[in-house]
PDB file of N, CA, C and O in Angstrom:
ATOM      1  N   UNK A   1      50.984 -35.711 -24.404  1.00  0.00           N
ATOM      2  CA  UNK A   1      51.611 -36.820 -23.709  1.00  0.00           C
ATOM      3  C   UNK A   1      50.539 -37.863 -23.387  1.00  0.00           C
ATOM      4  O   UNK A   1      49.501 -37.463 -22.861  1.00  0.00           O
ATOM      5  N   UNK A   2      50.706 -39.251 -23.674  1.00  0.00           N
ATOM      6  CA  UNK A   2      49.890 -40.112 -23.429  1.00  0.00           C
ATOM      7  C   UNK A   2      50.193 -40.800 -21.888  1.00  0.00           C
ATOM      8  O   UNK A   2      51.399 -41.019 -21.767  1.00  0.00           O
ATOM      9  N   UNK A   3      49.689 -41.050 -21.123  1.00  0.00           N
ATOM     10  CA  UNK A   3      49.440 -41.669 -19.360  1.00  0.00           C
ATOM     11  C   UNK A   3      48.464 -42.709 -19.754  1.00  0.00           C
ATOM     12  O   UNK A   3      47.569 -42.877 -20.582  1.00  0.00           O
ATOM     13  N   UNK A   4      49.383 -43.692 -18.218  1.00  0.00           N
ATOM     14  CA  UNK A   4      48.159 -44.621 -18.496  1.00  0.00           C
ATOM     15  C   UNK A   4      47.888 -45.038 -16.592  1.00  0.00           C
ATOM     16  O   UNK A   4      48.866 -45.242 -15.873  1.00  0.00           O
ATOM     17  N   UNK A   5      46.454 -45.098 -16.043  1.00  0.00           N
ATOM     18  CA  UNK A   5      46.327 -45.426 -14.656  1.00  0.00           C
ATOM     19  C   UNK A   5      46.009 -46.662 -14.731  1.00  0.00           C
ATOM     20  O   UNK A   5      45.054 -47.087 -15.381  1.00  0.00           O
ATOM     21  N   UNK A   6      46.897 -47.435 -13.977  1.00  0.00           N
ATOM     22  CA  UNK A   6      46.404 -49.151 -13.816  1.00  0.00           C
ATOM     23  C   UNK A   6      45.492 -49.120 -13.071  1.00  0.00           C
ATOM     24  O   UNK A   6      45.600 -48.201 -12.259  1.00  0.00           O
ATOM     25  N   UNK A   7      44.220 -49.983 -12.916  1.00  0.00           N
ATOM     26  CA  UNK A   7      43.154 -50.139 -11.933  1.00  0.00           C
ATOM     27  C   UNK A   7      43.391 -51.197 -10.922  1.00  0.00           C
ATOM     28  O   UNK A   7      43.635 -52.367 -11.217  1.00  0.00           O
ATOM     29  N   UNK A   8      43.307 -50.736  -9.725  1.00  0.00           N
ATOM     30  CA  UNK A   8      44.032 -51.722  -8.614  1.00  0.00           C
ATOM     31  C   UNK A   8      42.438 -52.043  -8.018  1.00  0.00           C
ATOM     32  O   UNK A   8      42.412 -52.924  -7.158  1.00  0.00           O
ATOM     33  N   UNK A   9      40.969 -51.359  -8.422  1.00  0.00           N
ATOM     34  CA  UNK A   9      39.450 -52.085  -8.028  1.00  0.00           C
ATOM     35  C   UNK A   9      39.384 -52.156  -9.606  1.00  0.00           C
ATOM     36  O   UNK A   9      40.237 -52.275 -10.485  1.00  0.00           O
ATOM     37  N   UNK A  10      37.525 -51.989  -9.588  1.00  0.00           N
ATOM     38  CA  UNK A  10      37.041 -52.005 -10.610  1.00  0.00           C
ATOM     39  C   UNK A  10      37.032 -50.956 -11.181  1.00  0.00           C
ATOM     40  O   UNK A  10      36.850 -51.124 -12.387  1.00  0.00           O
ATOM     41  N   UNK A  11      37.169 -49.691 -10.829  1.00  0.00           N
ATOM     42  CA  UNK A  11      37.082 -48.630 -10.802  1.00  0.00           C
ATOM     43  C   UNK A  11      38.034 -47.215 -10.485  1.00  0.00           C
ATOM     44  O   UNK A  11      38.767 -47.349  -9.505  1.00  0.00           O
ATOM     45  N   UNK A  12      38.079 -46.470 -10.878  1.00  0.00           N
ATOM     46  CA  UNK A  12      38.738 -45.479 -10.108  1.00  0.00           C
ATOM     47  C   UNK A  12      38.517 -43.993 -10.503  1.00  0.00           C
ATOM     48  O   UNK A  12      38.702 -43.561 -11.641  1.00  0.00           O
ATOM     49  N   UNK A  13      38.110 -43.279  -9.468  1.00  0.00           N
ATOM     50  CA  UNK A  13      37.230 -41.632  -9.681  1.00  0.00           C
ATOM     51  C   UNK A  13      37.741 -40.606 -10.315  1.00  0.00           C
ATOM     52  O   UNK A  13      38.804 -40.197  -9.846  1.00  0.00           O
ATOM     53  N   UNK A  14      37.217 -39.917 -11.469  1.00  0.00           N
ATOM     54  CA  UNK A  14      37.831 -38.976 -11.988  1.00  0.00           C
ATOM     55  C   UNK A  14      38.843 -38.180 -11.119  1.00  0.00           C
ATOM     56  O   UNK A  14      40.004 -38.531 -11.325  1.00  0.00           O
ATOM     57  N   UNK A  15      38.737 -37.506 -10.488  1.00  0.00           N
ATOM     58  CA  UNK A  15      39.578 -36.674  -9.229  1.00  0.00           C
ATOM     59  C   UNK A  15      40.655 -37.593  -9.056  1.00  0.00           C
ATOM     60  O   UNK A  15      41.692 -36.955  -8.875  1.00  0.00           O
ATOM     61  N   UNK A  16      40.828 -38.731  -9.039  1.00  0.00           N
ATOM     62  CA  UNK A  16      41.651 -39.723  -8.100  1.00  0.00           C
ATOM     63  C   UNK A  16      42.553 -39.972  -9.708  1.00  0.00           C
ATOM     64  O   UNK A  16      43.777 -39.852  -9.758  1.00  0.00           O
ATOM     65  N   UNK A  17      41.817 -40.281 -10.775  1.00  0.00           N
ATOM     66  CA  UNK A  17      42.759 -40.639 -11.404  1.00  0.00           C
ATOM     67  C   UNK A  17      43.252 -39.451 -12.181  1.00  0.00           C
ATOM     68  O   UNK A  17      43.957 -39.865 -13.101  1.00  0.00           O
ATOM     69  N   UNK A  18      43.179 -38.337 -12.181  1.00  0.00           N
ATOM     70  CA  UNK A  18      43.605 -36.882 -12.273  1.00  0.00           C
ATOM     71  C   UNK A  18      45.247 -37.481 -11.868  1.00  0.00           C
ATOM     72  O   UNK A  18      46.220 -37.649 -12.603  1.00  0.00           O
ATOM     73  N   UNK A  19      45.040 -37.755 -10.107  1.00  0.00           N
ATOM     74  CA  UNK A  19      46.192 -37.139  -9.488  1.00  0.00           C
ATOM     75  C   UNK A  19      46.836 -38.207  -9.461  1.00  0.00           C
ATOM     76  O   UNK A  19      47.888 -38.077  -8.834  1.00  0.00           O
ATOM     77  N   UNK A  20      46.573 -39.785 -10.098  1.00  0.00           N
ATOM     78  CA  UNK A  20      47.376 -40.540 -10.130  1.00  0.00           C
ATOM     79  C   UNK A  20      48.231 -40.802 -11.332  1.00  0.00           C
ATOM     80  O   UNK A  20      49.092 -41.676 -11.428  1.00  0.00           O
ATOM     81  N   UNK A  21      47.953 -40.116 -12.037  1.00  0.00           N
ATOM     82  CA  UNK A  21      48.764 -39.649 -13.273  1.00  0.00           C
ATOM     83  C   UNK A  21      49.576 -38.387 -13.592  1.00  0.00           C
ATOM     84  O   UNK A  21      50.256 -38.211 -14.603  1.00  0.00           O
ATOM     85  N   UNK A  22      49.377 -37.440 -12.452  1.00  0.00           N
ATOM     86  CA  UNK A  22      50.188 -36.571 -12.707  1.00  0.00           C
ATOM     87  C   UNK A  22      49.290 -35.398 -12.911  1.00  0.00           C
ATOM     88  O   UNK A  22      49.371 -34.504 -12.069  1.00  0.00           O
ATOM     89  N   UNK A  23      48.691 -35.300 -13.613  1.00  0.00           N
ATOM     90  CA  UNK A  23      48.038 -34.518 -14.215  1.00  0.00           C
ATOM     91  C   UNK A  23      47.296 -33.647 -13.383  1.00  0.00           C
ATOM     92  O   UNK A  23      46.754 -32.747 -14.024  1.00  0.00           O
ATOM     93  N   UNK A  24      47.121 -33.624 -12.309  1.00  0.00           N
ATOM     94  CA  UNK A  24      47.019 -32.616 -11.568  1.00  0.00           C
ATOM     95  C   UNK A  24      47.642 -32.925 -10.173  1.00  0.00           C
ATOM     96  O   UNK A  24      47.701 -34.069  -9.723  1.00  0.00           O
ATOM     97  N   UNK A  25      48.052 -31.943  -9.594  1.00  0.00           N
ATOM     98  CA  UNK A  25      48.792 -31.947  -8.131  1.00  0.00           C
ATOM     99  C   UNK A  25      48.427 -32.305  -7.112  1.00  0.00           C
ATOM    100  O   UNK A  25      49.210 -32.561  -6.198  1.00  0.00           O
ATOM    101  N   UNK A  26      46.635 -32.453  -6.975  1.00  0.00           N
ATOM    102  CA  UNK A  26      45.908 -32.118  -5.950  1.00  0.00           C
ATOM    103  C   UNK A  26      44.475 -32.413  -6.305  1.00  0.00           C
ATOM    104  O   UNK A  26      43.751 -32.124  -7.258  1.00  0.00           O
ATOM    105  N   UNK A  27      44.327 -33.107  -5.173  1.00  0.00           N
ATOM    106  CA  UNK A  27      42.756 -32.904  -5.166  1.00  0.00           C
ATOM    107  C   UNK A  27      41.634 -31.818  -5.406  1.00  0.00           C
ATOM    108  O   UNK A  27      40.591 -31.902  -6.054  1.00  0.00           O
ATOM    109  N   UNK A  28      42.175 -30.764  -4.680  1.00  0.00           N
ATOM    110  CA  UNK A  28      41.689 -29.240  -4.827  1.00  0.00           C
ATOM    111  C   UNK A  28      42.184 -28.730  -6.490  1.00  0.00           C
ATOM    112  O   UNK A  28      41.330 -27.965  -6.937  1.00  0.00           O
ATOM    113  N   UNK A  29      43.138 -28.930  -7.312  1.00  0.00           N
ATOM    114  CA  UNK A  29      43.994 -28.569  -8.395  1.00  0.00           C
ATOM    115  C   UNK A  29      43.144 -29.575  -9.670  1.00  0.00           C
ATOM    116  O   UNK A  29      43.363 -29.495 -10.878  1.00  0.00           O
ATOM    117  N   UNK A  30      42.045 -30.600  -8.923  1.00  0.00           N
ATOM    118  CA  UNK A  30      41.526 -31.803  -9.947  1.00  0.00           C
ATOM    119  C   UNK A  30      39.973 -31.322 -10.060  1.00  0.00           C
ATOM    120  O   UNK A  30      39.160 -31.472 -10.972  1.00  0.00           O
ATOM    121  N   UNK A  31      39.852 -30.578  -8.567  1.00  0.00           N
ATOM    122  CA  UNK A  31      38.404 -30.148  -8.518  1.00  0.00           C
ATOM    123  C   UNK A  31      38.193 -29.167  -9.444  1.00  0.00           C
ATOM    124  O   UNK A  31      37.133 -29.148 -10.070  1.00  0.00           O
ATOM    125  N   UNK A  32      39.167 -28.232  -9.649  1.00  0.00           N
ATOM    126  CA  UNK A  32      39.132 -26.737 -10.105  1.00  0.00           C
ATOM    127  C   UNK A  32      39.492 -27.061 -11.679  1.00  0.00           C
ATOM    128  O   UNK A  32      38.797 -26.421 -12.468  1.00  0.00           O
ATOM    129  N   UNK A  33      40.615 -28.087 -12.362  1.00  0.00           N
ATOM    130  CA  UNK A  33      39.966 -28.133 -13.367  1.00  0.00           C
ATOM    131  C   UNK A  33      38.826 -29.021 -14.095  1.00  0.00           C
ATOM    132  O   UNK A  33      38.479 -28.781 -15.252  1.00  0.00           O
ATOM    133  N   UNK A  34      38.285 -30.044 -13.337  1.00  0.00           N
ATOM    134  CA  UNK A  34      36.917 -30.514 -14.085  1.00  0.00           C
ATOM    135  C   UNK A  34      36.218 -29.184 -13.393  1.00  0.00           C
ATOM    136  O   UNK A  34      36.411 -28.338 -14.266  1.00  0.00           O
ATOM    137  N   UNK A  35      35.659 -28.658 -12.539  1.00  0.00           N
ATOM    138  CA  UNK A  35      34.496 -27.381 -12.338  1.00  0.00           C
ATOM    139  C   UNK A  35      34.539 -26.562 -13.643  1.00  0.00           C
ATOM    140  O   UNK A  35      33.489 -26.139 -14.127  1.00  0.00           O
ATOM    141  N   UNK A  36      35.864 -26.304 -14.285  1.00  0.00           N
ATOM    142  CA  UNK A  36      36.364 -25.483 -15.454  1.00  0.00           C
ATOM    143  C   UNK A  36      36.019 -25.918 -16.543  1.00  0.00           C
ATOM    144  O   UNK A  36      36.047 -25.066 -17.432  1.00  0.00           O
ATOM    145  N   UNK A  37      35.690 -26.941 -16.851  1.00  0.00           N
ATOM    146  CA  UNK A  37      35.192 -28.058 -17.980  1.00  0.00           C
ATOM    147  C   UNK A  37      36.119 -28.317 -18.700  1.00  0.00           C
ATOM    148  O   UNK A  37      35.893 -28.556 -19.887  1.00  0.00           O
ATOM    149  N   UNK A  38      37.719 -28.351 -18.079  1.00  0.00           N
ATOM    150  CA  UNK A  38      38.815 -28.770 -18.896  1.00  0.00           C
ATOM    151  C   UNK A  38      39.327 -30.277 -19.106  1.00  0.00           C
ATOM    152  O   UNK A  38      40.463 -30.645 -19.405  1.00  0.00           O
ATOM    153  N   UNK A  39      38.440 -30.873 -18.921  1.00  0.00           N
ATOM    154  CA  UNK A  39      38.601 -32.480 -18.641  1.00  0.00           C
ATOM    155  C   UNK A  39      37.341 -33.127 -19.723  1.00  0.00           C
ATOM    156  O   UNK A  39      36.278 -32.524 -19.869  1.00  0.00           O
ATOM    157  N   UNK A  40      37.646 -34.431 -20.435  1.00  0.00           N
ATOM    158  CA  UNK A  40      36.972 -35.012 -21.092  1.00  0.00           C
ATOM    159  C   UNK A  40      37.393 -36.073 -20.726  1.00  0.00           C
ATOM    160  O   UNK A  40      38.573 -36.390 -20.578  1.00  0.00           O
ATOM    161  N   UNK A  41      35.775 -37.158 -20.429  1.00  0.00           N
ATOM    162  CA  UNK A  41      36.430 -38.262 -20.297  1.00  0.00           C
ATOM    163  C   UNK A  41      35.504 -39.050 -21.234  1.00  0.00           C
ATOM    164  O   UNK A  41      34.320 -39.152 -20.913  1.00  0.00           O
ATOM    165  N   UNK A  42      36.014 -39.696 -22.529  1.00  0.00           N
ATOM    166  CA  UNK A  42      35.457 -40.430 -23.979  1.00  0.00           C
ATOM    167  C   UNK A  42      34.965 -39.628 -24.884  1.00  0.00           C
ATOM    168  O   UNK A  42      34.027 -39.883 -25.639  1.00  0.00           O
ATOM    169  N   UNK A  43      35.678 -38.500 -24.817  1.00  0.00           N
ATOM    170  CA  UNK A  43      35.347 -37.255 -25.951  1.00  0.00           C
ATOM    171  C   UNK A  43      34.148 -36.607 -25.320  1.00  0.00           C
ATOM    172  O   UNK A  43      33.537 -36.128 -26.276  1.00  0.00           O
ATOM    173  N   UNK A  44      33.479 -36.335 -24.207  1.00  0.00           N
ATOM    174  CA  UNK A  44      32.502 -35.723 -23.583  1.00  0.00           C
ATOM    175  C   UNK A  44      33.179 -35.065 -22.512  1.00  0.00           C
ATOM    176  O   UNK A  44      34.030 -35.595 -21.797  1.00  0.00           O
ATOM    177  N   UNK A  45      32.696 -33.676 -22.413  1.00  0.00           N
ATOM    178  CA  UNK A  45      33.125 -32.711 -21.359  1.00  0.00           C
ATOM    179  C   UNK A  45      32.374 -32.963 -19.877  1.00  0.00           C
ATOM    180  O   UNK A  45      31.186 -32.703 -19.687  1.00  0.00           O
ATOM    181  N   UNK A  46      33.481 -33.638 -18.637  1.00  0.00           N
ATOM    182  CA  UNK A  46      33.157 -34.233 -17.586  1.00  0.00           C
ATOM    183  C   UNK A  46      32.853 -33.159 -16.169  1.00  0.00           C
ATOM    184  O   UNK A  46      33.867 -32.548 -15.831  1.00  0.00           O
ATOM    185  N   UNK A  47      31.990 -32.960 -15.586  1.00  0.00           N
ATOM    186  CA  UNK A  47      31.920 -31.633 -14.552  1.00  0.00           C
ATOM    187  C   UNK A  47      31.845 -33.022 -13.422  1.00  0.00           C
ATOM    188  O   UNK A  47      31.437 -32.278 -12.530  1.00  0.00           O
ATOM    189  N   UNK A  48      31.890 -34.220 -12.815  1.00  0.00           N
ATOM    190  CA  UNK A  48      31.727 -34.915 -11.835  1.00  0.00           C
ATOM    191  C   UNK A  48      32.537 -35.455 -11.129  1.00  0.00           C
ATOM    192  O   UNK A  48      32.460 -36.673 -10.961  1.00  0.00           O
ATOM    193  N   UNK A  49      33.724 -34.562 -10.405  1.00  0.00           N
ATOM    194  CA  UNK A  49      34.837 -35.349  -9.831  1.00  0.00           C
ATOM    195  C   UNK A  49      34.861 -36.558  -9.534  1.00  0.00           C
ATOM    196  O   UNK A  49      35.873 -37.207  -9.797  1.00  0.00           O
ATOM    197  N   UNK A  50      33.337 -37.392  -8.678  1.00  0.00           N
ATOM    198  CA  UNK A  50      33.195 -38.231  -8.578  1.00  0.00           C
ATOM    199  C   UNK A  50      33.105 -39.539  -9.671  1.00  0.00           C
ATOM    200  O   UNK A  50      33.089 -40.733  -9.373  1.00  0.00           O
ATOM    201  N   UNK A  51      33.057 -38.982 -10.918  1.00  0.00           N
ATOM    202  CA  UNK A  51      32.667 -39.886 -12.081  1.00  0.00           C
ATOM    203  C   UNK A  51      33.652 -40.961 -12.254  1.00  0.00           C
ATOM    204  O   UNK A  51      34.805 -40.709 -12.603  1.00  0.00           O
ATOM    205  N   UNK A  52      33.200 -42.253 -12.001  1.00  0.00           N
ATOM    206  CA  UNK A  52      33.711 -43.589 -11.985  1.00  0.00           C
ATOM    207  C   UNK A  52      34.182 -44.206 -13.626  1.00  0.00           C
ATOM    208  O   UNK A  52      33.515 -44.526 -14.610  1.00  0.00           O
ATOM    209  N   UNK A  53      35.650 -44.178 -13.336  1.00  0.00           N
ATOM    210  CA  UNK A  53      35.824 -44.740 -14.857  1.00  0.00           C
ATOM    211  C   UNK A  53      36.531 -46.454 -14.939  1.00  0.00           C
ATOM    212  O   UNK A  53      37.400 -46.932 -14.209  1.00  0.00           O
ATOM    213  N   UNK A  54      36.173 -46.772 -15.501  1.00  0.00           N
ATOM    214  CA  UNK A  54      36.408 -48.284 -15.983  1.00  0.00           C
ATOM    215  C   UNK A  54      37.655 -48.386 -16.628  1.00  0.00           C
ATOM    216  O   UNK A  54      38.374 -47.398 -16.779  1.00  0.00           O
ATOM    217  N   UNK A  55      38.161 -50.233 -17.268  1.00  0.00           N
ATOM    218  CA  UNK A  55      39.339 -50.211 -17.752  1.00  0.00           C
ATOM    219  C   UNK A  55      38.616 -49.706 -19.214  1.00  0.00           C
ATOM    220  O   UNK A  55      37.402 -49.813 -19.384  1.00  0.00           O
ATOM    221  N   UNK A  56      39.446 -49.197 -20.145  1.00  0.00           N
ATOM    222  CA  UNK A  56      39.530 -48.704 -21.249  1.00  0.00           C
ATOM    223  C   UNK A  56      38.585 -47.495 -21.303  1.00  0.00           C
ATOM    224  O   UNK A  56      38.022 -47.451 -22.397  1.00  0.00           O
ATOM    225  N   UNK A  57      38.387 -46.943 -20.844  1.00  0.00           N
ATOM    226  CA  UNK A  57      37.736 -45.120 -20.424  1.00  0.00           C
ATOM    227  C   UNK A  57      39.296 -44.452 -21.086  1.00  0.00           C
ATOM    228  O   UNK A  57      40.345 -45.070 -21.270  1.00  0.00           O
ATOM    229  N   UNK A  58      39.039 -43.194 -21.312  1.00  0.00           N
ATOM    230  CA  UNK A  58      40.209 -42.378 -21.736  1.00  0.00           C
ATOM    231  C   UNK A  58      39.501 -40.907 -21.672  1.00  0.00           C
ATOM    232  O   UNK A  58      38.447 -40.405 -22.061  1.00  0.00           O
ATOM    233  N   UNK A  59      41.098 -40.350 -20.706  1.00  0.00           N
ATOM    234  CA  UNK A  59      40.434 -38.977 -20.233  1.00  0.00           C
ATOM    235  C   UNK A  59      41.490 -38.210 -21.109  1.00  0.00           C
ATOM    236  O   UNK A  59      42.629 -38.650 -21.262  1.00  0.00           O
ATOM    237  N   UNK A  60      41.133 -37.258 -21.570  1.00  0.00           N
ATOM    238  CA  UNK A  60      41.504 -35.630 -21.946  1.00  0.00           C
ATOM    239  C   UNK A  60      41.650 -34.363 -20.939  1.00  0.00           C
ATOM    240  O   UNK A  60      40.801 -33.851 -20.208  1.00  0.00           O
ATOM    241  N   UNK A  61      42.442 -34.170 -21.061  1.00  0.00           N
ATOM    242  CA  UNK A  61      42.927 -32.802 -19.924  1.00  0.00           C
ATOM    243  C   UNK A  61      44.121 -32.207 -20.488  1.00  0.00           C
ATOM    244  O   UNK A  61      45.189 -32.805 -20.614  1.00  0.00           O
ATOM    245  N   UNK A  62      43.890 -30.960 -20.834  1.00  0.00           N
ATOM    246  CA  UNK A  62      44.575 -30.035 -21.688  1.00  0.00           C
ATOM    247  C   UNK A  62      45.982 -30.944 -22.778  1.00  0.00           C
ATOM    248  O   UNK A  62      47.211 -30.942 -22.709  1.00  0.00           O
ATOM    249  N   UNK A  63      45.244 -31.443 -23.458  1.00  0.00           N
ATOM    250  CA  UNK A  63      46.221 -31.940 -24.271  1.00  0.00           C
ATOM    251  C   UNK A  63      46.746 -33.538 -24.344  1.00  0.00           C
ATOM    252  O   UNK A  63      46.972 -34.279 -25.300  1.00  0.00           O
ATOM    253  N   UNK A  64      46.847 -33.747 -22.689  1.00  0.00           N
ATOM    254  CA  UNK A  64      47.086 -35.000 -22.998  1.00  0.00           C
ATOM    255  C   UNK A  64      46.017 -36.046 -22.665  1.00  0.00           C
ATOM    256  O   UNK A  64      44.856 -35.844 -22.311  1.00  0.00           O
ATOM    257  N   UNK A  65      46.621 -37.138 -22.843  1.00  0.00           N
ATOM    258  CA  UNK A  65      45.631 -38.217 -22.612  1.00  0.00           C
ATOM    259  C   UNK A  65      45.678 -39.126 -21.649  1.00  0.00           C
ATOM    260  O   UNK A  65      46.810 -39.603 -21.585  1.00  0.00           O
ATOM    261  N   UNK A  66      44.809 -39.659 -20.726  1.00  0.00           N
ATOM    262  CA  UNK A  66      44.944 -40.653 -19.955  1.00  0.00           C
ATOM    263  C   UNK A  66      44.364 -41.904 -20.297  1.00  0.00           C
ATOM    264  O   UNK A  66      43.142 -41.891 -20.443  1.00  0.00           O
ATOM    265  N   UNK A  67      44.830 -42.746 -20.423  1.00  0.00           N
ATOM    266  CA  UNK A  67      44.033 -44.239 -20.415  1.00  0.00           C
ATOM    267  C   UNK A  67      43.985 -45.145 -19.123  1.00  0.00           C
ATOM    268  O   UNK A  67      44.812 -45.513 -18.289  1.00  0.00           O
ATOM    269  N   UNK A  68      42.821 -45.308 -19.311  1.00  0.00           N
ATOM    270  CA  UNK A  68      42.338 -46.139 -17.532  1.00  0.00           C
ATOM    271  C   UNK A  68      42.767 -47.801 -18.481  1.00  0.00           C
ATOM    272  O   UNK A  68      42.371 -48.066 -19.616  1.00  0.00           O
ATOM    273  N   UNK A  69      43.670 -48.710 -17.586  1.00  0.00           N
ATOM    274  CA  UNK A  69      43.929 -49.853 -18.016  1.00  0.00           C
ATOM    275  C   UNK A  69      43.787 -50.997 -16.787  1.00  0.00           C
ATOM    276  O   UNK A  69      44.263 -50.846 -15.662  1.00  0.00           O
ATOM    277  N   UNK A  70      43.224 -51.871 -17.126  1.00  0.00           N
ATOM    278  CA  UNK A  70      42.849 -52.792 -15.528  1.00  0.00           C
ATOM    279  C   UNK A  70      44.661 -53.959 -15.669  1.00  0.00           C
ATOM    280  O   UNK A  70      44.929 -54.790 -14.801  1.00  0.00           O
TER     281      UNK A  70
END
């Protein structure tokens, strides 16, 4: 399934845009799968909840895809 998070700054944090797409339930549910290394964000395996993504970044998490769009 393809998602897409609109950017309402410049920015918006792996963890944050996890849960603004659905894709995970929870903050705690976003931590546990990047710690797991089930998250890619630009074809690289992401461990930094905190990791700041830009418009056109695109995350991977079991299958589907997210696109960060400003």
């Amino acid at each position: 399934m393809k998602m897409t998070v609109k950017l309402r700054e410049d920015y918006i944090r792996l963890g944050q845009a996890l849960k603004a797409s659905g894709a995970a339930g929870s903050g705690v549910d976003a931590k546990i799968m990047i710690r797991e290394g089930l998250i890619k964000v630009n074809g690289e395996t992401e461990y930094q909840r905190g990791k700041k993504l830009y418009d056109g970044d695109v995350v991977e998490c079991e299958g589907d895809t997210i696109e960060i769009i400003k």
